[in-house]
C-alpha positions in Angstrom: 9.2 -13.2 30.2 7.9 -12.6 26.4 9.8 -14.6 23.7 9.8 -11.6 21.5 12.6 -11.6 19.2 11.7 -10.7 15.8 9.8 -7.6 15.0 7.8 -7.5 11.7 6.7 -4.4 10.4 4.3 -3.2 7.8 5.3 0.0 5.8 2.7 2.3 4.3 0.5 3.7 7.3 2.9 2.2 10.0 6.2 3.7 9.4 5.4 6.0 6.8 2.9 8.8 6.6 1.9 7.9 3.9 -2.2 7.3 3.7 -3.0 10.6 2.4 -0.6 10.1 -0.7 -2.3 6.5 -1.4 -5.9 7.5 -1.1 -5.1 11.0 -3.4 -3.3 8.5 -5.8 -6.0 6.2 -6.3 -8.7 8.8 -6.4 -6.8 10.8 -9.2 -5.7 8.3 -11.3 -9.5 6.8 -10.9 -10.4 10.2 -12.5 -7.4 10.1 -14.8 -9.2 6.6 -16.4 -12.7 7.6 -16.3 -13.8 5.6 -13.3 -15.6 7.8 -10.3 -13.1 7.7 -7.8 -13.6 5.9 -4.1 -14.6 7.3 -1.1 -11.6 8.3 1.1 -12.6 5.5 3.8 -13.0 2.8 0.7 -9.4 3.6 -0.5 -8.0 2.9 3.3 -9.7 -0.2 3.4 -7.9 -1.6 0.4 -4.6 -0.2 1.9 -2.1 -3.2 2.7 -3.7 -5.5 -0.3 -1.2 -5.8 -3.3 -2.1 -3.1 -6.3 -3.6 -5.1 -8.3 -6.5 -6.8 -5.9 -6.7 -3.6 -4.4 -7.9 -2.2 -7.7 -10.8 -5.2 -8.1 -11.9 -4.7 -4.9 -12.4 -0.7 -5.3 -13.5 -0.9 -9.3 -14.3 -4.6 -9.8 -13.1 -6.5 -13.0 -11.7 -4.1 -15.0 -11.2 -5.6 -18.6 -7.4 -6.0 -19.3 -6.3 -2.8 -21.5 -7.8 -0.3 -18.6 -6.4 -2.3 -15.4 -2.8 -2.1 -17.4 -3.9 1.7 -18.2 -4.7 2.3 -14.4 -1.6 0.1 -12.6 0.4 2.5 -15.0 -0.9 5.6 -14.2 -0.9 4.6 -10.5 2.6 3.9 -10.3 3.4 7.5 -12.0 0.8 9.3 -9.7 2.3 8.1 -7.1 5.8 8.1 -7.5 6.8 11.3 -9.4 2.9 13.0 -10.0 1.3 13.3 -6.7 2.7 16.3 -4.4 1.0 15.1 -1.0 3.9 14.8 1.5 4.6 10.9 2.6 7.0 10.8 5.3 8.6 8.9 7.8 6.7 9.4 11.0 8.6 11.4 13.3 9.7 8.5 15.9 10.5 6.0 13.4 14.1 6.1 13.1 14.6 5.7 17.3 12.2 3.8 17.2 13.7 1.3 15.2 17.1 1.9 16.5 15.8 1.6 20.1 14.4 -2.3 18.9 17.9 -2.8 17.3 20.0 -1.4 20.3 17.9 -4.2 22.3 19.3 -7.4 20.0 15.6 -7.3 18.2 15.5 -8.2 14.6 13.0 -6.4 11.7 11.6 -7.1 8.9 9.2 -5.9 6.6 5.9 -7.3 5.2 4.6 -4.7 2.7 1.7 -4.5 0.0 4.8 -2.8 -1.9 6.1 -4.3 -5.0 10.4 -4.4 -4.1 10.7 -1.8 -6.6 8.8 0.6 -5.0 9.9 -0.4 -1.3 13.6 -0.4 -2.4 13.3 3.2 -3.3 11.7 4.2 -0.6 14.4 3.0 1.7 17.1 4.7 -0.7 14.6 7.7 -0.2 14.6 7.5 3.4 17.9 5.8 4.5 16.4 2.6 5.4 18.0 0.1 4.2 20.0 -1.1 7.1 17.8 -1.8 9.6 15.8 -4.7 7.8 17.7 -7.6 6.8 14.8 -9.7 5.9 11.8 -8.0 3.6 9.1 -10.1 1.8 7.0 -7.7 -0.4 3.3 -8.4 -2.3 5.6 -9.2 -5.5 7.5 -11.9 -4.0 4.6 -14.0 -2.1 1.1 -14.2 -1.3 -0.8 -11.1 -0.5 -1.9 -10.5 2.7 -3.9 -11.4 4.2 -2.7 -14.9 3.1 -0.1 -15.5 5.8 2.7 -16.6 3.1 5.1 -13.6 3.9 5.7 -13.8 7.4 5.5 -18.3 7.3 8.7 -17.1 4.5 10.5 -14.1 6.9 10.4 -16.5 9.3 12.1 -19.3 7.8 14.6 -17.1 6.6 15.2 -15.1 9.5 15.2 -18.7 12.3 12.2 -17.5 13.9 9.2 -19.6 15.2 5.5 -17.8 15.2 5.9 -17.7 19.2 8.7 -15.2 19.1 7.2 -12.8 16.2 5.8 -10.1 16.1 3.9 -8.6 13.2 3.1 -4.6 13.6 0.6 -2.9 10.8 -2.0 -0.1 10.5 -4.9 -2.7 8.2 -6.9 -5.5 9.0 -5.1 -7.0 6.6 -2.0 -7.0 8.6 -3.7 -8.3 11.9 -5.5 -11.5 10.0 -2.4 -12.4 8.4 -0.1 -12.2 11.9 -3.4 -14.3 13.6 -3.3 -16.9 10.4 0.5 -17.4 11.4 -0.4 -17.6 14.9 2.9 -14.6 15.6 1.9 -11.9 18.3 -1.0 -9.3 16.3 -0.2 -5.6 17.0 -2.3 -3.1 15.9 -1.3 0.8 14.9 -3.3 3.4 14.7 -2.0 6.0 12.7 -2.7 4.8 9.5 -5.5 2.8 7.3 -8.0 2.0 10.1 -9.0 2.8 14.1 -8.2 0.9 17.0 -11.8 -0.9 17.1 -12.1 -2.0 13.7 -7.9 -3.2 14.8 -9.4 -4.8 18.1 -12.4 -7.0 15.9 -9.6 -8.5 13.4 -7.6 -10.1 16.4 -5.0 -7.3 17.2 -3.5 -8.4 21.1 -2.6 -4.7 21.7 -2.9 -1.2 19.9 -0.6 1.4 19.8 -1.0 4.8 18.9 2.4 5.7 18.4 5.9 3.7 17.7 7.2 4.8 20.7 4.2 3.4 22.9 4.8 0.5 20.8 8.7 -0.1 21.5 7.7 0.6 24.9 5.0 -1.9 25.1 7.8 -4.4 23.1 10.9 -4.0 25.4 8.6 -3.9 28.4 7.2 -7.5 27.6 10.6 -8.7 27.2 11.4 -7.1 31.0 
């Protein structure tokens, strides 16, 4: 029987549609700075990194007025300036509820800042179902396993009954560097191979395969 008992869940790319937003984001407010912007497959690979590494990685050291110029502009493209649709994939909600209904708890380990994570879940109704959050504000980013070493503390969990769920690379080396239960997604940031090389233990297409997978290992 699996010792599953705490499911830990990535956000952007893994219970939100929300990819395309990201990579138009970055790419206009690139433009917006006068920096040429990145490839759409060089914006998903930062996706799941906190802002502000995500930036060096795409652009390298930017000197301090631009960066503060382009986290700026990036939070006002994305929030209120950007019109590419970002939401909730269609089996989130029962899938979520389907985990709950089961006496699994979630969390949430997100590249977000809280700010923007809080109103997304006053956005989507979210809220409830994720007592324990840690975002990229708050502790180490990933793929530094900090976050989940902290949700797990505070939640009474032990690496052998946690799972960590996410759509990046990022999110698969930092549930292997806790040593908690790697599952890959695969509607988001990158495909089930390049999921499969950074450690993930099983990949899922959907969330429901997923909660299927989840509740059947606890059979």
């Amino acid at each position: 029987m699996s010792q599953f008992k705490f499911i830990i869940f990535d956000w952007d790319g893994t219970l939100m549609d929300s990819i395309g937003r990201i990579v138009s984001s970055m790419q206009r407010t690139a433009e917006y700075v006068g920096l040429a912007p990145p490839s759409e497959q060089a914006t998903k690979d930062i996706i799941g990194l906190s802002l502000e590494p995500a930036i060096e990685a795409l652009f390298g050291k930017l000197d301090s007025a631009q960066k503060q110029r382009f986290l700026d502009r990036y939070k006002d493209e994305y929030v209120t300036l950007n019109k590419v649709a970002a939401p909730l994939f269609g089996d989130a909600i029962t899938t979520l509820e389907r985990l709950r209904e089961n006496n699994l708890k979630l969390a949430v380990a997100t590249g977000k800042a809280r700010r923007g994570l809080d109103r997304v879940w006053q956005e989507t109704n979210m809220t409830a179902f994720f007592p324990h959050s840690r975002c990229a504000n708050e502790s180490k980013g990933k793929p530094n396993p900090d976050m989940l070493f902290e949700l797990m503390d505070e939640a009474g969990h032990s690496p052998r009954d946690t799972v960590m769920v996410g759509d990046s690379v990022h999110d698969i080396k930092m549930a292997s560097a806790a040593g908690v239960f790697p599952i890959g997604v695969t509607m988001g940031a990158h495909q089930a191979e390049q999921l499969e090389a950074a450690g993930a233990k099983y990949i899922a297409s959907s969330l429901t395969e997923l909660s299927n997978f989840i509740l059947k290992e606890r059979l």
